[in-house]
Backbone as a ProteinNet text record, in pm:
[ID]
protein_1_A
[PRIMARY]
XXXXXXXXXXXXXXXXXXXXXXXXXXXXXXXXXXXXXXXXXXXXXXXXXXXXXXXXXXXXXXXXXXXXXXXXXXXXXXXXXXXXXXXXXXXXXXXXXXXXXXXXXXXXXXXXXXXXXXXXXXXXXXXXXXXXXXXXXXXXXXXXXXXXXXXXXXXXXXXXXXXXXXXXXXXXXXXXXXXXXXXXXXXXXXXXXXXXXXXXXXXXXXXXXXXXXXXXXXXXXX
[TERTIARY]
-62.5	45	35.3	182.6	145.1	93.3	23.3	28.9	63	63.2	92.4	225.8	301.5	417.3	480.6	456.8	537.8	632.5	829.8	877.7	914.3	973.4	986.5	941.3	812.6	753.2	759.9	783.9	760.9	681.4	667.5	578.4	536.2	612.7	673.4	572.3	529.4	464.8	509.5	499.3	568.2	400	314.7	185.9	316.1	253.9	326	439.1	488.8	657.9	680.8	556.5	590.8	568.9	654.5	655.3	591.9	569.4	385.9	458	493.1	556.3	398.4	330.3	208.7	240	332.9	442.8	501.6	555.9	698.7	737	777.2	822.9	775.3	670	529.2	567	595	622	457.8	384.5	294.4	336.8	199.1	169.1	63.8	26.7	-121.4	-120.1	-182.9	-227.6	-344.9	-310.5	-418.5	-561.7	-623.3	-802.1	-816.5	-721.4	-776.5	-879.2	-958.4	-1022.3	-982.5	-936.4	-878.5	-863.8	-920.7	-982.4	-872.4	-812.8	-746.9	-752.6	-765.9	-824.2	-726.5	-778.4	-717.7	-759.3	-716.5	-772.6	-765.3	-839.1	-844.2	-677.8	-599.4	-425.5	-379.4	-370.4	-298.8	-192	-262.6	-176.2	-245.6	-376.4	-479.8	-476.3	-562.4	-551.1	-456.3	-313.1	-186.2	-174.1	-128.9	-107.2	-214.8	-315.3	-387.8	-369.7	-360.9	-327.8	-161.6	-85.9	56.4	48.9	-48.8	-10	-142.4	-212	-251.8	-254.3	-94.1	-37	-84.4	-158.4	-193.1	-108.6	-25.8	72.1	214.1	363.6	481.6	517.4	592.4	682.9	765	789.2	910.7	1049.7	1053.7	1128	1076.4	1157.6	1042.9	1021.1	1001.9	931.3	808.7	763.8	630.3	603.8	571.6	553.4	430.8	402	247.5	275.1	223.3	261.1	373.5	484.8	643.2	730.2	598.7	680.9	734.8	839.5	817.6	778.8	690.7	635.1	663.9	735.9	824.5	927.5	985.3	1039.7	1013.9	881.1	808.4	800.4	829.4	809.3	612.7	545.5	459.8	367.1	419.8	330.8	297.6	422.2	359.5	329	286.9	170.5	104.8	58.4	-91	-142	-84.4	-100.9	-107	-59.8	-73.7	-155.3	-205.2	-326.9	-431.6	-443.7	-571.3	-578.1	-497	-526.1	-554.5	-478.6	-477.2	-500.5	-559.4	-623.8	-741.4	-835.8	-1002.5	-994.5	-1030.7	-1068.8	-1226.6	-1257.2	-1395.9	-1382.7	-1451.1	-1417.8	-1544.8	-1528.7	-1687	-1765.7	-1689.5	-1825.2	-1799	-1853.9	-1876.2	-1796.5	-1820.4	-1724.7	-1776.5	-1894.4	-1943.2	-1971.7	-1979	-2024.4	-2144.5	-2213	-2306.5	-2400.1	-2326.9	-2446.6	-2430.2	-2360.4	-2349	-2473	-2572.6	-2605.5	-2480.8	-2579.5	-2535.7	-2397.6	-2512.5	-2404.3	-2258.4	-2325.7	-2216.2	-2080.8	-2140.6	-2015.7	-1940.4	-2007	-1922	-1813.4	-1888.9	-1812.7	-1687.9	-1691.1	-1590.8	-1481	-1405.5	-1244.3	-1222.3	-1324	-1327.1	-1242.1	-1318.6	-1298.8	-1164.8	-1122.5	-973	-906.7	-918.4	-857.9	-860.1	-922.1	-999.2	-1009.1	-1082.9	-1154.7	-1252.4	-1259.1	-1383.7	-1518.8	-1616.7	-1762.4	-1778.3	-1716.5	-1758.5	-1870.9	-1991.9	-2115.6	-2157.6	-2135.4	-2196.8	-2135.6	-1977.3	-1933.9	-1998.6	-1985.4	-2041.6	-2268.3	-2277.3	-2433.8	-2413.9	-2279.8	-2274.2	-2246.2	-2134.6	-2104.1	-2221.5	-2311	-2409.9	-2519.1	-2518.3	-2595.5	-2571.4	-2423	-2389.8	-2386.7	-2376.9	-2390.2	-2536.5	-2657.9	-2761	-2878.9	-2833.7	-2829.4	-2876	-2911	-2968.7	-3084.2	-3154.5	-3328.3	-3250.7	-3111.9	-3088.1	-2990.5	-2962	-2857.2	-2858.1	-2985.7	-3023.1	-3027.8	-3031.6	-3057.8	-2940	-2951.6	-2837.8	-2804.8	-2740.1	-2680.7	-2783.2	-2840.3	-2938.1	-3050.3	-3056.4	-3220.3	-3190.8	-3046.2	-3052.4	-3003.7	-2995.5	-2997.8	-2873.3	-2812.6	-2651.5	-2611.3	-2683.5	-2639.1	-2626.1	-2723.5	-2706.2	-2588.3	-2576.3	-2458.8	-2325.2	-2285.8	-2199.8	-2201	-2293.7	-2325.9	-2235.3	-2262.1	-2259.9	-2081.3	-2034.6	-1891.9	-1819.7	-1869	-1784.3	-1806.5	-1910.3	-1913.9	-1771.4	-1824.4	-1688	-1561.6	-1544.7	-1419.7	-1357.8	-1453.5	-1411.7	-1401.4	-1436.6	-1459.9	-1336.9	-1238.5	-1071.4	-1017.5	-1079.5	-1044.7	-960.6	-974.2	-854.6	-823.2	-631	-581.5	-682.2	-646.5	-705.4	-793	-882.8	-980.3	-964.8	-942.3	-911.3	-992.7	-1073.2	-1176.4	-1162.5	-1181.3	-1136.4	-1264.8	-1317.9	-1466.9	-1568.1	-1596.8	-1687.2	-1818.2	-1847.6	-1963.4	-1993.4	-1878.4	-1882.9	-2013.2	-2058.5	-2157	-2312.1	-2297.6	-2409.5	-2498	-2620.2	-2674.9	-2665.6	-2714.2	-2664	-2726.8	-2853	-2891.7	-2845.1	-2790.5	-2699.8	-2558.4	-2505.7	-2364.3	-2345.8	-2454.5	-2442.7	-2423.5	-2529.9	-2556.2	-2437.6	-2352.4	-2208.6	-2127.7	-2163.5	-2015.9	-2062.6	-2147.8	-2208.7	-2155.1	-2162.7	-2139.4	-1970.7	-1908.2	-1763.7	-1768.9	-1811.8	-1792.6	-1834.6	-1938.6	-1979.7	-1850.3	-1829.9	-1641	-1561.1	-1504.6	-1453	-1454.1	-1516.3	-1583.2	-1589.1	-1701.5	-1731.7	-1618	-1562.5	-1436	-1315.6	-1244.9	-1162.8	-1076	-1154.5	-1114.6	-1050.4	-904.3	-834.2	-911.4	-925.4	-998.8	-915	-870.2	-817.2	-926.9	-971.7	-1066.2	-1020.8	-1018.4	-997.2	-1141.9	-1132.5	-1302.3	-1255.7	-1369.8	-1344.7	-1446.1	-1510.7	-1604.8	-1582	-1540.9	-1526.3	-1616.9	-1751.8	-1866.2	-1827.1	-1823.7	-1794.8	-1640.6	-1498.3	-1386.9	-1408.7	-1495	-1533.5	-1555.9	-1593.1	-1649	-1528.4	-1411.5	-1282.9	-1225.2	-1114.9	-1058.9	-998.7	-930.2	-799.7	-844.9	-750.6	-758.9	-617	-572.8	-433.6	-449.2	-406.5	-415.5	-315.2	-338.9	-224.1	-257.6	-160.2	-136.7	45.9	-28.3	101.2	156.5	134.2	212.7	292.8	223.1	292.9	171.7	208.1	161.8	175.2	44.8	54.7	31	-63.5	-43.2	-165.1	-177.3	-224.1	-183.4
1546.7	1461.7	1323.1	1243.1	1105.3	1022.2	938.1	865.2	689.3	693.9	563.6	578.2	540.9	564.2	392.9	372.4	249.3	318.3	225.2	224.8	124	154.9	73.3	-95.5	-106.7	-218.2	-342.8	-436	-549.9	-690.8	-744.3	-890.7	-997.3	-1059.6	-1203.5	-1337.3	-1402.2	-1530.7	-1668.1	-1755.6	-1842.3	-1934.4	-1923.9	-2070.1	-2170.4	-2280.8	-2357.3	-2376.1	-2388.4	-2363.7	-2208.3	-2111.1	-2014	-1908	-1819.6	-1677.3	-1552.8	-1531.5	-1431.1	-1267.7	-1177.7	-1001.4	-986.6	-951.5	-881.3	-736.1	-759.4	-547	-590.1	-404.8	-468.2	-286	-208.3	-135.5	-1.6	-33.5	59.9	216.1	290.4	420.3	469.6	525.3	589.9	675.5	732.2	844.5	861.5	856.8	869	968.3	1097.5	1171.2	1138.2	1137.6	1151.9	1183.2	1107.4	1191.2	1201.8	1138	1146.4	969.9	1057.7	891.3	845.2	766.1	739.3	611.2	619.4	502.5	402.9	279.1	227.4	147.4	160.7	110.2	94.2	-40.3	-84.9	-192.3	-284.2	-401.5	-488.1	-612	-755.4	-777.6	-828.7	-887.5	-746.5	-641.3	-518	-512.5	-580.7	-575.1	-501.3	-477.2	-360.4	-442.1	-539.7	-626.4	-677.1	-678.5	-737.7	-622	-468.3	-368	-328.8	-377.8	-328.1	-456.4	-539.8	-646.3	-639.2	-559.8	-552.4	-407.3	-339.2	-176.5	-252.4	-363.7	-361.8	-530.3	-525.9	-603.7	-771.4	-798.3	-887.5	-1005.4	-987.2	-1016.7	-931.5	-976.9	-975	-912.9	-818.3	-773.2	-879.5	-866.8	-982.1	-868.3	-740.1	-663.6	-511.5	-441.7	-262.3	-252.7	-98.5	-54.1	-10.7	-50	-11.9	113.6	217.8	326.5	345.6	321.8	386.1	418.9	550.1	688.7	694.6	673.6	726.8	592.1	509.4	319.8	236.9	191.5	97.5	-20.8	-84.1	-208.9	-314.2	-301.5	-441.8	-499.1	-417.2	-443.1	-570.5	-549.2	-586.1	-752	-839.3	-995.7	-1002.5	-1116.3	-1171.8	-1142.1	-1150	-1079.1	-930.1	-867.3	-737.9	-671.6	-774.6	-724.7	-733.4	-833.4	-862.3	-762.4	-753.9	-623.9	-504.8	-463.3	-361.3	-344.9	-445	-473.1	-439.5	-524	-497.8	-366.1	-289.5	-155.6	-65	-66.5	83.2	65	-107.1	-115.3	-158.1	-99.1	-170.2	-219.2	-340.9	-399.2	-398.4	-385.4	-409.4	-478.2	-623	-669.9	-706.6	-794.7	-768.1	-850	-985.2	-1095.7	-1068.4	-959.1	-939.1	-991.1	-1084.1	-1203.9	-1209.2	-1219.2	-1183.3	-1302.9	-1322	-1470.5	-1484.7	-1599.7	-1599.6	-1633.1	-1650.5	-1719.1	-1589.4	-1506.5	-1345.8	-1280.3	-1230.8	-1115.4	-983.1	-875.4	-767.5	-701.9	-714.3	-607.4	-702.5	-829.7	-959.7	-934.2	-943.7	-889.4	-800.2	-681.4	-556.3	-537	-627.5	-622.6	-715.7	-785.6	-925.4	-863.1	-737.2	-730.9	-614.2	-577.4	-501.9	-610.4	-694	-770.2	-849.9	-874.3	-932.6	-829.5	-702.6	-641.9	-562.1	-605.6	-595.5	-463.3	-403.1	-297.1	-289.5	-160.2	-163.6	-100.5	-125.4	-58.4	-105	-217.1	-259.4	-232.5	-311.1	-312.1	-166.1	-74.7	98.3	117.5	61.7	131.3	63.1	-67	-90.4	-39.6	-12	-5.5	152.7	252.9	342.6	350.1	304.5	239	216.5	88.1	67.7	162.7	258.5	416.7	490.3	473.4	526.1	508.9	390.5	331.4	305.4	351.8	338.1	271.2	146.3	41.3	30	98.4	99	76	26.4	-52.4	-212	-241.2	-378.3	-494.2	-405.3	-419.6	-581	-674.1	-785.4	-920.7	-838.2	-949.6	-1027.3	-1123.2	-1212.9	-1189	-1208	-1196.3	-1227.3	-1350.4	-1377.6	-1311.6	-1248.9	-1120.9	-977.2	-995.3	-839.3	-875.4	-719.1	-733.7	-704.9	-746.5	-725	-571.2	-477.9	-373.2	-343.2	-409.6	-411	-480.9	-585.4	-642.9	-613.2	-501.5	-413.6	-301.6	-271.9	-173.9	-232.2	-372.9	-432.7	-420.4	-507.1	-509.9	-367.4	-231.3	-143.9	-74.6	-106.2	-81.1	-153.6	-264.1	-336.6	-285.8	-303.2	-208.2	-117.1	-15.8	99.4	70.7	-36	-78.8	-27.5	-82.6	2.6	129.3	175.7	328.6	317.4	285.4	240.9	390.2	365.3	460.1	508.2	341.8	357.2	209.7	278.9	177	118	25.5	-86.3	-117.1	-144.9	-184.2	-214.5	-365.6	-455.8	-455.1	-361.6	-430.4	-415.4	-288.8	-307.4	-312.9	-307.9	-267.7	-378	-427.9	-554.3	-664	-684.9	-792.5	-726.1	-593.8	-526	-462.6	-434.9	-365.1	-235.1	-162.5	-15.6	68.2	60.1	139.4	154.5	3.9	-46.7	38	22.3	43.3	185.8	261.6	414.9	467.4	383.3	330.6	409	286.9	238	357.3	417.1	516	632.6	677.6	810.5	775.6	615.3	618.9	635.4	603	681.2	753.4	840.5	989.5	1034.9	1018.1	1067.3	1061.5	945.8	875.8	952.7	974.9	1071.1	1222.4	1264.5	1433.2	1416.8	1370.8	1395.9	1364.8	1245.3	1148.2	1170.2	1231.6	1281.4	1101.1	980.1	877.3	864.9	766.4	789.7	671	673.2	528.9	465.2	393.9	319.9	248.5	244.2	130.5	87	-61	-106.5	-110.3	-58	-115.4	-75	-152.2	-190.1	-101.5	0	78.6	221.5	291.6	430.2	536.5	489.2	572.5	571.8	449.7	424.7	526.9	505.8	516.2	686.2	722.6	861.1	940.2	883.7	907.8	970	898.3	947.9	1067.8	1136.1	1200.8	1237.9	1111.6	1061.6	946.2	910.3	779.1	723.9	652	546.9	467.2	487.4	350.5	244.7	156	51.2	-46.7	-98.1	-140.3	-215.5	-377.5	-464.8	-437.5	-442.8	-425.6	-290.7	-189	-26.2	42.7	201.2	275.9	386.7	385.4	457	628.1	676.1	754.3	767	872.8	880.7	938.8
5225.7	5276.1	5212.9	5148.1	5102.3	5197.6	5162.8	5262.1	5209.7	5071.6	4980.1	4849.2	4891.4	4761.9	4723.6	4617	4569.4	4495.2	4494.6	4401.5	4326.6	4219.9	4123.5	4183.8	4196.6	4270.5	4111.7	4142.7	4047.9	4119.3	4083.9	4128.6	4015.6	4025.5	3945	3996.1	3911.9	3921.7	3843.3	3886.2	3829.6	3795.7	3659.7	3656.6	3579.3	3663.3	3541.5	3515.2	3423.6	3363.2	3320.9	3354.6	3271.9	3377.1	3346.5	3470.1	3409.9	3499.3	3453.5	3557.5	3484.7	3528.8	3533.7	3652.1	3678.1	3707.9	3775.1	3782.5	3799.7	3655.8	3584	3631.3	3827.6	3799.3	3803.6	3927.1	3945.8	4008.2	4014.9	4105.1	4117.6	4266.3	4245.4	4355.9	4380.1	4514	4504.9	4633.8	4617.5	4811.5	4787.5	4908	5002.5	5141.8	5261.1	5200	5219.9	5145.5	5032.5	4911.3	4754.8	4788	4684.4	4640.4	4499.3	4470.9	4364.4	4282.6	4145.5	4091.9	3997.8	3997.4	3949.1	3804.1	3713	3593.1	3471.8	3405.5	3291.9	3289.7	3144.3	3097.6	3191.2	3199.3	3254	3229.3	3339.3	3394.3	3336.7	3366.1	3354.8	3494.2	3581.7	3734.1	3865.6	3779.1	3906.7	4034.1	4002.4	4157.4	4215.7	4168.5	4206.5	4300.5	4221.1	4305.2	4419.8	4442.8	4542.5	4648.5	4638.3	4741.6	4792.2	4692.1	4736.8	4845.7	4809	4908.6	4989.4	5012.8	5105.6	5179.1	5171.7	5244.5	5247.3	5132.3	5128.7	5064.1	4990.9	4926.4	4949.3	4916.8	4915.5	4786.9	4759.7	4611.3	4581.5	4455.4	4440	4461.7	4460.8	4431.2	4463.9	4500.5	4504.4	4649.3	4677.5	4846.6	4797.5	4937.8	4965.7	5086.1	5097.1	5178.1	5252.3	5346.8	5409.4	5524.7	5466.1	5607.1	5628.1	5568.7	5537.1	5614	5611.2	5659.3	5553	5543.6	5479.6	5503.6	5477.3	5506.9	5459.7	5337.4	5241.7	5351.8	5495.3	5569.5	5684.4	5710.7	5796.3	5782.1	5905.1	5948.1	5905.1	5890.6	5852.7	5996.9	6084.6	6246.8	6217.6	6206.4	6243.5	6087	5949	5889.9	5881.2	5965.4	6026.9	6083.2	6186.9	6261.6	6242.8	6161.5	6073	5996.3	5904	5816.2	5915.6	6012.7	6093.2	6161.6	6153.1	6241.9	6212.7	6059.4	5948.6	5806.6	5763.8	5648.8	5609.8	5569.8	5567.2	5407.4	5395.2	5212.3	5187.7	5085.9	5007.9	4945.2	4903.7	4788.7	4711.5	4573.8	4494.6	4551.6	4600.7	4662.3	4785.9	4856.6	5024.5	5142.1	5091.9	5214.6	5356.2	5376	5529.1	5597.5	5678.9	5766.9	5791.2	5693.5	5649.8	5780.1	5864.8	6033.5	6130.4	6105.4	6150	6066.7	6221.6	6160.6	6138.2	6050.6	6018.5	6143.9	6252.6	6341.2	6398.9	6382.6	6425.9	6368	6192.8	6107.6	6116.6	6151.4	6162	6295.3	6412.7	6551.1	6524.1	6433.9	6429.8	6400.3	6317.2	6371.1	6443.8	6536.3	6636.7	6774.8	6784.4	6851.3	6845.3	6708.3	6673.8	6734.8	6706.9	6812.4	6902.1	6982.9	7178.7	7182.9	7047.1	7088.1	7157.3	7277.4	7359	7302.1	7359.8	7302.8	7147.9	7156.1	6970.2	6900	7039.4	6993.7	6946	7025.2	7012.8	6873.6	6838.1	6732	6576.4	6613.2	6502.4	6494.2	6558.3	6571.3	6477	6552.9	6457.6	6361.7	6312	6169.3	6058.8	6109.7	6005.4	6002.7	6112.4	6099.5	5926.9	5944.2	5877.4	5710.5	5727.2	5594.5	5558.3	5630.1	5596.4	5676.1	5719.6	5781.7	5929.1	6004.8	6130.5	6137.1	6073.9	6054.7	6009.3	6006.6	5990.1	6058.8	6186.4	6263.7	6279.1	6303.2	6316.4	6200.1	6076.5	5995	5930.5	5855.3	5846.9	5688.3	5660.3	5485.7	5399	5414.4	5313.3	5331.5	5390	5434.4	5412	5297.1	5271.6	5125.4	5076.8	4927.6	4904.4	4741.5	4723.7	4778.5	4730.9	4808.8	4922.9	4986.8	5158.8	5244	5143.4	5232.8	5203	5071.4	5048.3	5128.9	5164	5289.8	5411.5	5420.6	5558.2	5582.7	5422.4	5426.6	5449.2	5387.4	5463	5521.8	5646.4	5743.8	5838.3	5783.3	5856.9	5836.4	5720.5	5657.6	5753.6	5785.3	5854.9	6055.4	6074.5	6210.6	6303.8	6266.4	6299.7	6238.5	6209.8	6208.3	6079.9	5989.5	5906.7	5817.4	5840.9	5707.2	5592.9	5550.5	5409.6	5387.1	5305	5247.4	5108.2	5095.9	4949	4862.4	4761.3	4736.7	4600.6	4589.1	4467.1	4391	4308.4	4194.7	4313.3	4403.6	4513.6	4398.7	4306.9	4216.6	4117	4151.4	4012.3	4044.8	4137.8	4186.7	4200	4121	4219.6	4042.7	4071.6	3932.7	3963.6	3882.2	3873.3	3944.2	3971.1	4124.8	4235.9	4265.3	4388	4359.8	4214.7	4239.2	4272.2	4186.4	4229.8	4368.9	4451.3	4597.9	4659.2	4597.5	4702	4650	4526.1	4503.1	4563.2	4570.7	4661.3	4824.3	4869.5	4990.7	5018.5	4910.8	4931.2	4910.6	4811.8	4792.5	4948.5	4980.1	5136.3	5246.6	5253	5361.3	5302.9	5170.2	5169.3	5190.9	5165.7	5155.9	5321.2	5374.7	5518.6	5647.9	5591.1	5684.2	5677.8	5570.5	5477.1	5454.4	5416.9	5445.6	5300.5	5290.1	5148.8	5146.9	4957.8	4931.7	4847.6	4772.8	4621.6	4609.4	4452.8	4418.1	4240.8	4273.8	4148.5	4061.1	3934.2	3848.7	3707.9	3658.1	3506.8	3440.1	3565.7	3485.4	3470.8	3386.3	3319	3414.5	3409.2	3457.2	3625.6	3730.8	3790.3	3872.5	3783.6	3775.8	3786.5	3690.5	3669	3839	3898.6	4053.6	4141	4115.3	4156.1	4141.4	4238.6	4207.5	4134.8	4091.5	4021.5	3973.2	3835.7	3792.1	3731.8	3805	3761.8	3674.3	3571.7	3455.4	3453.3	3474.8	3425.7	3303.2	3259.6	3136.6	3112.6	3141.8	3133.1	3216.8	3326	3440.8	3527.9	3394.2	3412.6	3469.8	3476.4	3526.4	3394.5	3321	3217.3	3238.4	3328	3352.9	3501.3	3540.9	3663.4	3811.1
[MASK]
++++++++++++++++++++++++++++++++++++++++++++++++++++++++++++++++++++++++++++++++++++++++++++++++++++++++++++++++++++++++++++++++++++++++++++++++++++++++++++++++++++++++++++++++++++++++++++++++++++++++++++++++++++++++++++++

């Protein structure tokens, strides 16, 4: 079943005096439970399109589909709301609150939205991701991989659709990054959780189901 369809999506920037087509015109699909890797050169439009299907940004032009919604529809409230209910992000520099321990982090958009038993869920969560010998410690007392651990744990705290994940590997060395792609392969296979991940790495990209190429703002194939 889809659960992600862009059409002819575009997104226009204006640096400067000069206007910058990041998408020029995107059609995809992407199914319930693929994991699926997004790749192409540095300004191809990878990270434009993953912040546009995950509501982080506006189209200049084009629909956006999730779970047969359109969301290009949607007031600035209820994509908040939406973001927080049914979208988890990864990104390469963690982003965690650095005076939060581990389990602190993971309870924090549980709590944005007054989910009950946070504490139990996130305690399970970082079970899961490895992490239950670290429920206590604070960012700087774990290692880059650990606190990529930490972030999608969080990620997944709301039950989310789908999981986003901008360069989850880009900050990490290669023991670590393997780490993290086995631990999606696991969310997927075990969770049947859909993933998108943007990366610049082949070997990495390789991990996927699927791989979307873009190039200048297109969708070359994928």
């Amino acid at each position: 079943m889809e659960i992600i369809r862009t059409s002819d999506l575009k997104k226009n920037y204006t640096l400067g005096k000069v206007d910058v087509q990041a998408l020029n015109g995107v059609d995809s699909s992407i199914e319930q439970g693929e994991f699926i890797a997004i790749m192409g050169p540095s300004g191809c439009g990878k990270s434009t399109f993953l912040n546009l299907i995950g509501m982080l940004d506006t189209p200049t032009s084009g629909d956006i589909y999730i779970d047969g919604r359109d969301v290009t529809k949607m007031n600035g409230s209820a994509r908040a709301e939406y973001r927080l209910k049914h979208i988890g992000f990864i990104f390469q520099f963690f982003n965690l609150f650095n005076e939060l321990t581990a389990i602190e982090n993971v309870m924090f958009p549980m709590m944005l939205n007054k989910q009950p038993d946070h504490k139990e869920r996130a305690k399970e969560l970082l079970n899961i991701v490895g992490l239950g010998d670290r429920l206590h410690h604070l960012p700087s007392e774990l290692s880059g991989g650990q606190q990529q651990r930490v972030t999608i744990a969080r990620s997944l705290a709301n039950s989310p659709k789908i999981l986003l994940a901008d360069e989850p590997t880009g900050n990490l060395d290669t023991r670590s990054s393997v780490e993290i792609i086995e631990l999606f392969r696991k969310l997927n296979l075990e969770q049947g959780q859909t993933i998108v991940m943007v990366t610049h790495s082949p070997e990495i990209g390789g991990k996927a189901d699927r791989i979307i190429h873009f190039r200048d703002g297109k969708v070359m194939e994928g």
